[in-house]
DRENSEVO-413854 format. One line per field, with one value per residue: residue in one letter; x, y, z of N, C-alpha, C in turn; residue number from 1. Coordinates in pm, 1 decimal, decimal comma, padded with zeros to 6 digits. Atoms other than C-alpha are relative to their C-alpha. Layout:
DRENSEVO-413854
code = c(A ...) .
n.X = c(X ...) .
n.Y = c(Y ...) .
n.Z = c(Z ...) .
ca.X = c(X ...) .
ca.Y = c(Y ...) .
ca.Z = c(Z ...) .
c.X = c(X ...) .
c.Y = c(Y ...) .
c.Z = c(Z ...) .
pos = c(NUM ...) .
This chain:
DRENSEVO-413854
code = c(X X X X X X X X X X X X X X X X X X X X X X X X X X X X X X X X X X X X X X X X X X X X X X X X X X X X X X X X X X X X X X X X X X X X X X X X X X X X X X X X) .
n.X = c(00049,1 00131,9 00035,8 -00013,3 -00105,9 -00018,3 00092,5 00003,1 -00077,3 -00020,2 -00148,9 -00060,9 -00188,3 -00118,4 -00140,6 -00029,2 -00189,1 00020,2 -00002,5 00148,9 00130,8 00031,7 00162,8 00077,9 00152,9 00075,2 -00091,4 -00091,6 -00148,0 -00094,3 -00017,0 -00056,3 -00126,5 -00063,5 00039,6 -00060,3 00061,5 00054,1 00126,0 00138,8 00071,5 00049,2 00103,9 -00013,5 00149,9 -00095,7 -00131,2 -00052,0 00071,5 -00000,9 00043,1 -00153,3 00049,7 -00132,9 00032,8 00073,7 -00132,5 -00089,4 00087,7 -00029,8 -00089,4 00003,1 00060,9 00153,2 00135,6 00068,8 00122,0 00081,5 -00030,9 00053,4 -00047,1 -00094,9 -00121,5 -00031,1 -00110,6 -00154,4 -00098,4 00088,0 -00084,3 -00145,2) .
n.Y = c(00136,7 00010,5 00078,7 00129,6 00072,7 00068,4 00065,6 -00015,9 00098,2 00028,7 00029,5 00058,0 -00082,5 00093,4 -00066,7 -00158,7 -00079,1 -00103,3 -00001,0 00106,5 00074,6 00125,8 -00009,6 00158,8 00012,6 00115,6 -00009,4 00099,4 -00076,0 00035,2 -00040,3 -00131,9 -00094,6 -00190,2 -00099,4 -00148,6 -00073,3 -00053,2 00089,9 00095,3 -00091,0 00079,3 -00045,0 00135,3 00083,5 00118,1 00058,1 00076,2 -00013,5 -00101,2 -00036,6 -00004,6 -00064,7 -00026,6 -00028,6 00140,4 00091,8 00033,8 00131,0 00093,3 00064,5 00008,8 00080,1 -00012,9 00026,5 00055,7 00000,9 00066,4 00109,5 -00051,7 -00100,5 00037,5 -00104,1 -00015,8 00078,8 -00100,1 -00025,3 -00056,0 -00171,1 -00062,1) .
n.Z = c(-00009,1 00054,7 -00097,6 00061,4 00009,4 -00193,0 -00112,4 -00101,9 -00058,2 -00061,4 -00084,2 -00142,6 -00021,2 -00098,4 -00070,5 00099,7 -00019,0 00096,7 00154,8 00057,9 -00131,0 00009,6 00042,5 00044,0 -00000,9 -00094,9 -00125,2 -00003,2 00055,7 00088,1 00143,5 00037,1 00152,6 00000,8 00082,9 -00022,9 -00058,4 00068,0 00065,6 -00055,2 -00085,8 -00020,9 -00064,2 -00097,5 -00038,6 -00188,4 00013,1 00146,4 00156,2 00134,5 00132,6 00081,2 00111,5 00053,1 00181,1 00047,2 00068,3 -00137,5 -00062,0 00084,7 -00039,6 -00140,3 -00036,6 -00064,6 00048,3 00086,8 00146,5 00021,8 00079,3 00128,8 00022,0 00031,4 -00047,3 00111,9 00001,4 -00039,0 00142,1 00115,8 00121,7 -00089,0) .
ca.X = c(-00815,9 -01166,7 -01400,2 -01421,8 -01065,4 -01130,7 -01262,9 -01387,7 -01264,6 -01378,4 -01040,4 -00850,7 -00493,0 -00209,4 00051,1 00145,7 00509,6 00522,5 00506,6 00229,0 -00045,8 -00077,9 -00441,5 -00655,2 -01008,8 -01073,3 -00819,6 -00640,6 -00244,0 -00131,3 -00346,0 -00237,5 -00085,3 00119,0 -00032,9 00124,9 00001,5 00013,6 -00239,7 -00491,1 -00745,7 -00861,7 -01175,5 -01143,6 -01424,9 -01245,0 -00944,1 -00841,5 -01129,0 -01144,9 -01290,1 -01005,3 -01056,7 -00759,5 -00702,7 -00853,2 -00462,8 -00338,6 -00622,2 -00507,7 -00144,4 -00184,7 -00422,3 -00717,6 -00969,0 -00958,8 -01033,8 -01309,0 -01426,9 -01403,1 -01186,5 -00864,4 -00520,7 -00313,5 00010,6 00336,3 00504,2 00266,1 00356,4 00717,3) .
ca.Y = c(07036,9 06968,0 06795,0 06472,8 06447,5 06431,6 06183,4 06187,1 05909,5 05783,5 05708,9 05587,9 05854,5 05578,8 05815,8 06200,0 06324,6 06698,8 06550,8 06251,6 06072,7 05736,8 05662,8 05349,4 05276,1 05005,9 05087,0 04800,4 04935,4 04642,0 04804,1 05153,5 05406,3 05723,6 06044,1 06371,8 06577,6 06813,5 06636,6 06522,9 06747,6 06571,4 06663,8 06504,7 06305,6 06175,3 06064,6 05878,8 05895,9 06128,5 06254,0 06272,8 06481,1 06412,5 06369,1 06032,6 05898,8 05986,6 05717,9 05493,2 05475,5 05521,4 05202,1 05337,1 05293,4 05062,1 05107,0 05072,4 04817,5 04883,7 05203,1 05187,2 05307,8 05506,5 05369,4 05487,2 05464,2 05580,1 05872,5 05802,6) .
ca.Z = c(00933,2 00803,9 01074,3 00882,9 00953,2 01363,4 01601,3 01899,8 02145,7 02478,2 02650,6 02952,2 03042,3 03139,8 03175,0 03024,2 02961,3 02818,5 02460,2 02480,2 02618,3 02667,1 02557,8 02564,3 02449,6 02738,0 03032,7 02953,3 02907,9 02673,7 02424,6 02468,6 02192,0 02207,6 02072,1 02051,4 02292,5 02023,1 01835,7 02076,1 02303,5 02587,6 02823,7 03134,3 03298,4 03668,8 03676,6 03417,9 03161,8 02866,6 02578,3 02326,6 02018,4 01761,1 01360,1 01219,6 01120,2 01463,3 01617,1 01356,0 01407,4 01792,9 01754,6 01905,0 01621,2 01336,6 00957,9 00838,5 00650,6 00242,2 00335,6 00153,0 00340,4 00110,3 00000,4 00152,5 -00191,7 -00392,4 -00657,7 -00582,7) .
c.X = c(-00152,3 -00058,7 -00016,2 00098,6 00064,6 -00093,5 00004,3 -00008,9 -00072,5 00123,4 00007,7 00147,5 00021,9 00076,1 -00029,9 00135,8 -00046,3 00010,4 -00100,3 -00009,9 -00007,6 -00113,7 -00032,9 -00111,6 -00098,0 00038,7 00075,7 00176,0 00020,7 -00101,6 -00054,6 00105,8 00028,2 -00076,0 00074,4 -00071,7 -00072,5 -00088,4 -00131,3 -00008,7 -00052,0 -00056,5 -00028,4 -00100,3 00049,6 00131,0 00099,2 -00061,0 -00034,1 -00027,9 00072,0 -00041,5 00140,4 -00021,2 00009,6 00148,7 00088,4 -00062,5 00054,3 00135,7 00019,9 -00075,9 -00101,7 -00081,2 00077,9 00032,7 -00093,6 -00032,9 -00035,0 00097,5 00179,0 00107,3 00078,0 00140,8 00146,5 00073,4 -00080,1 00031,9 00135,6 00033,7) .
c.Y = c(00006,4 -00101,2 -00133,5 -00082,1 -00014,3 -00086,8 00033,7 -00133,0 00034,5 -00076,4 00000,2 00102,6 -00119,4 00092,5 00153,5 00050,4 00117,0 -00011,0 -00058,2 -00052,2 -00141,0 -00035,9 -00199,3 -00033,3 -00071,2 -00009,0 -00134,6 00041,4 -00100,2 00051,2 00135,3 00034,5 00124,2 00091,1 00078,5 00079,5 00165,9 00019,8 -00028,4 00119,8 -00107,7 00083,3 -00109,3 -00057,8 -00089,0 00069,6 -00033,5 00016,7 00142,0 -00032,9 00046,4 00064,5 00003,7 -00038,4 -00135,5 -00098,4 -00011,4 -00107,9 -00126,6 -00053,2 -00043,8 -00158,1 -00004,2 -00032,6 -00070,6 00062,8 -00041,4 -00096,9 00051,4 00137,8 -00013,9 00121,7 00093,6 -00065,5 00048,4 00054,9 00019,7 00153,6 00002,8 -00040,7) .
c.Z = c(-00000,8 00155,4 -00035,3 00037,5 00165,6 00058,3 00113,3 00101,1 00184,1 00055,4 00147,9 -00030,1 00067,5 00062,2 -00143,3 00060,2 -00091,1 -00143,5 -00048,1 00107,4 -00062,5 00025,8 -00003,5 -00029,5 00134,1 00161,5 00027,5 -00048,4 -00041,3 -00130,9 00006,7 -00074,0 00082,5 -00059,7 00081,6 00077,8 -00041,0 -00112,1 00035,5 00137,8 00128,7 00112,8 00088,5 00066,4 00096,2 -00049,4 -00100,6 -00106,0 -00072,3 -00096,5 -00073,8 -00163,6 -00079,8 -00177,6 00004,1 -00017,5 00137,5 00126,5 -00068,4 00032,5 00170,8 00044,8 00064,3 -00103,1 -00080,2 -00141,9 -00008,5 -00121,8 -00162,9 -00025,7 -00019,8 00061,8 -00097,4 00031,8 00045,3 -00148,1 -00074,1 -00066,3 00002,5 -00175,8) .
pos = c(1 2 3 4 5 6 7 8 9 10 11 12 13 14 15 16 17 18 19 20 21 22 23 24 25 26 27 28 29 30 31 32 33 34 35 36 37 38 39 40 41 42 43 44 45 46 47 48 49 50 51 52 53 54 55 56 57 58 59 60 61 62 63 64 65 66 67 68 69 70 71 72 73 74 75 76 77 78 79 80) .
């Protein structure tokens, strides 16, 4: 994995089961995502807050970041 293809994430831990972390940008849990625990690094800072180091698509579906604007998703069905 190229570094392009990680962010790095101020986060809130809700909860952790031996598979994933329940992550939030704001410490608000209705808008926390799942990540794989085997996906995402996290560098703790307290309690709850962390520095979350994971791959750009696993922020994306998890709902932590965004697209940006102009940057096109690719298509599920595409080449099929």
């Amino acid at each position: 994995m190229s570094k392009p293809d990680l962010v790095y994430l101020d986060v809130f831990l809700h909860s952790r089961t031996p598979k994933g972390l329940h992550l939030s940008r704001t410490g608000d849990l209705r808008h926390a995502g799942w990540v794989a625990e085997s996906l995402c690094t996290l560098a703790m800072r307290g309690e709850v807050q962390a520095l979350a180091t994971m791959p750009r698509w696993a922020a994306l579906q998890a709902g932590l970041i965004q697209t940006r604007a102009g940057e096109e998703q690719p298509g599920l069905f595409e080449g099929c």
